[in-house]
C-alpha positions in Angstrom: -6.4 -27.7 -11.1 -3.7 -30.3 -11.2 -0.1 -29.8 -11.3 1.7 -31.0 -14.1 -1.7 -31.2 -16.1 -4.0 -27.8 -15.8 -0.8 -25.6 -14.9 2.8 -25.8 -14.7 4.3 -24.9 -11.3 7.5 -22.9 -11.6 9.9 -21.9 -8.9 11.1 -18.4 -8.9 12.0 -17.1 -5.7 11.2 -13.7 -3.9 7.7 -12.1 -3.2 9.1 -9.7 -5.4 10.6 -11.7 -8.0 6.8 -13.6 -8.3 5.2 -10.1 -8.7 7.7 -8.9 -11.5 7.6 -12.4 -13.2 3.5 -12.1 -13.6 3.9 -8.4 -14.1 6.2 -8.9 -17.3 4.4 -12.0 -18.3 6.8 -14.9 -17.4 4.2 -16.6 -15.2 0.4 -16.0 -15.6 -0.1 -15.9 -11.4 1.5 -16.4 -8.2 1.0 -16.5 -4.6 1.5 -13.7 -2.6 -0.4 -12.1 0.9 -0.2 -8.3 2.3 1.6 -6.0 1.5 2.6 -7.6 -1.3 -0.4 -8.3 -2.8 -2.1 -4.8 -2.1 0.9 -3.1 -3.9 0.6 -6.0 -7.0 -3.4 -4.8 -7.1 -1.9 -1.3 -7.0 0.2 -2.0 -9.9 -2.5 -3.6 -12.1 -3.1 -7.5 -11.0 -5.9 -9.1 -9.9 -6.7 -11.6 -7.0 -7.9 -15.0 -8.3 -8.4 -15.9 -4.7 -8.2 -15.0 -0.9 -7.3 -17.7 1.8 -9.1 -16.3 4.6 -12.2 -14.9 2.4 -12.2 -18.6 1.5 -11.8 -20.4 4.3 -9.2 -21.9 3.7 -8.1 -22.7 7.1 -4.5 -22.3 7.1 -1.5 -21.6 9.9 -0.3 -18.3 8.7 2.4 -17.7 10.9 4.0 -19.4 14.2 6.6 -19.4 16.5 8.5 -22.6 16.5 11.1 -24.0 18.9 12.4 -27.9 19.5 10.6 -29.6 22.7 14.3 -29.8 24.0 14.5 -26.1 24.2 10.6 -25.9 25.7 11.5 -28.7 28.2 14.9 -26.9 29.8 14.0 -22.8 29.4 10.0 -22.8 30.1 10.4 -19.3 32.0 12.0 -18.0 28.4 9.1 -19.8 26.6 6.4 -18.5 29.0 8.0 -14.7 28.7 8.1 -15.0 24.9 4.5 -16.1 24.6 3.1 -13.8 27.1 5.1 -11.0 25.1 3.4 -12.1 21.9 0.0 -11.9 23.2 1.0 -8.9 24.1 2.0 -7.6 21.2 -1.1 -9.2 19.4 -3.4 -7.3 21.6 -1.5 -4.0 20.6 -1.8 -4.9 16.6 -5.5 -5.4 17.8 -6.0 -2.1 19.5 -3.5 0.6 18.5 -3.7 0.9 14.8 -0.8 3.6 14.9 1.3 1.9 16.9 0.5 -1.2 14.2 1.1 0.7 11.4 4.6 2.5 12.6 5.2 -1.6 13.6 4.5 -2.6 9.7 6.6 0.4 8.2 9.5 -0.2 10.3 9.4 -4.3 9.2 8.0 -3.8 5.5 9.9 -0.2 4.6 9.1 3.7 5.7 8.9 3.5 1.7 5.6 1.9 1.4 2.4 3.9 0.9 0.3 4.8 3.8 -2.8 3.2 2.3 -0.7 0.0 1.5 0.3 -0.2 5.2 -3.1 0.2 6.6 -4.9 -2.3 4.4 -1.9 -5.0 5.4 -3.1 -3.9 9.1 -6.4 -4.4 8.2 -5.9 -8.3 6.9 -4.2 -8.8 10.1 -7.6 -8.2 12.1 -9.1 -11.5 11.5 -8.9 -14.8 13.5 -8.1 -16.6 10.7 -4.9 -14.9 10.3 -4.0 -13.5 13.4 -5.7 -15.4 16.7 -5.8 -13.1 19.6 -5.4 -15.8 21.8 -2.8 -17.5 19.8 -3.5 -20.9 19.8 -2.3 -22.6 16.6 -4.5 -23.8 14.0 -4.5 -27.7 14.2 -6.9 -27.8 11.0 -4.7 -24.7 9.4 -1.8 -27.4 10.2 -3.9 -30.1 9.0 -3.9 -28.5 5.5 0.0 -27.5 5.4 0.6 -31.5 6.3 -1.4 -32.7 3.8 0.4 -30.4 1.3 4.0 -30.7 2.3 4.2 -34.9 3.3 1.7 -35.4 0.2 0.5 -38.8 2.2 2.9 -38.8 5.0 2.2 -39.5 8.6 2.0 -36.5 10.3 -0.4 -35.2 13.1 -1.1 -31.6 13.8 -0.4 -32.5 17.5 2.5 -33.9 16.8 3.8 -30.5 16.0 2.2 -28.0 18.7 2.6 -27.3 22.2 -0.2 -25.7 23.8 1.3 -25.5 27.2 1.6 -22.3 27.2 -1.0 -20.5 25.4 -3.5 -22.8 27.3 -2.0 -21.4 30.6 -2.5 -17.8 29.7 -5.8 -18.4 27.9 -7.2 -20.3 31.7 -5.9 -17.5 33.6 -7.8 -15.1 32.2 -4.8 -12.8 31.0 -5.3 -12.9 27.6 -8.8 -12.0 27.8 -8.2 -9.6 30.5 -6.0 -7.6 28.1 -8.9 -6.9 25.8 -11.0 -5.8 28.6 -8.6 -3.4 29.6 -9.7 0.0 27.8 
């Protein structure tokens, strides 16, 4: 579809705002991902499409930092990744721990089911690497979206330093051997 031509795009705001405005009719779809979109399903709507059952290759979610800060506090980069393979190795391997994780960030509110199936979309390499390394081609796609023509490299905006250094050492795969 083309913008402008085949749909209007219309900026509303919130993931819940979105769900409420195609809920009452205001907009015929929107983009949303887990929970959100397991509660929408939940209250009637339908998934037109699913990134990751796609393959779509997209960056979901990263940390992000300027090379100034990287250059003059490695050890407090190096701590923060190791912590986050870390704690991607516990989403990974304690589902309640996961879960308890998810109710306290989402809302002790939420349904059970809807916090175990947002666990669930977690477990994939597409959206949650377990040895983090960025997705250049996920990056690749969010480029050619956002700077519509721009120069832009998907190097230009990672730093593998560290998730290199922790993948060659063997502790991130050492932590899914540990059992």
């Amino acid at each position: 579809m083309i913008p402008g031509k085949d749909v209007t795009i219309v900026q509303i705001g919130s993931t819940t705002a979105r769900v409420d405005a195609a809920l009452t009719g205001r907009v015929q779809a929107t983009v949303v991902q887990p929970p959100a979109s397991i509660i929408a399903q939940k209250r009637g709507m339908n998934i037109l499409a699913d990134l990751p059952k796609l393959g779509l290759v997209y960056q979901h979610t990263a940390a992000a930092t300027t090379k100034k800060y990287i250059r003059e506090h490695p050890d407090i980069v190096r701590r923060y990744v190791k912590s986050q393979l870390e704690a991607v190795h516990r989403i990974y391997t304690d589902k309640n721990a996961a879960i308890r994780a998810l109710a306290r960030f989402i809302g002790q509110n939420v349904d059970r089911d809807v916090l175990e199936k947002t666990w669930e979309n977690l477990l994939s390499e597409s959206v949650l690497p377990k040895k983090q390394y960025p997705s250049l081609e996920g990056i690749k796609t969010i480029l050619a979206t956002e700077l519509k023509g721009k120069p832009g490299k998907p190097e230009d905006f990672v730093d593998l330093t560290f998730v290199k250094e922790f993948d060659q050492s063997g502790f991130t795969d050492g932590l899914y051997k540990k059992r």
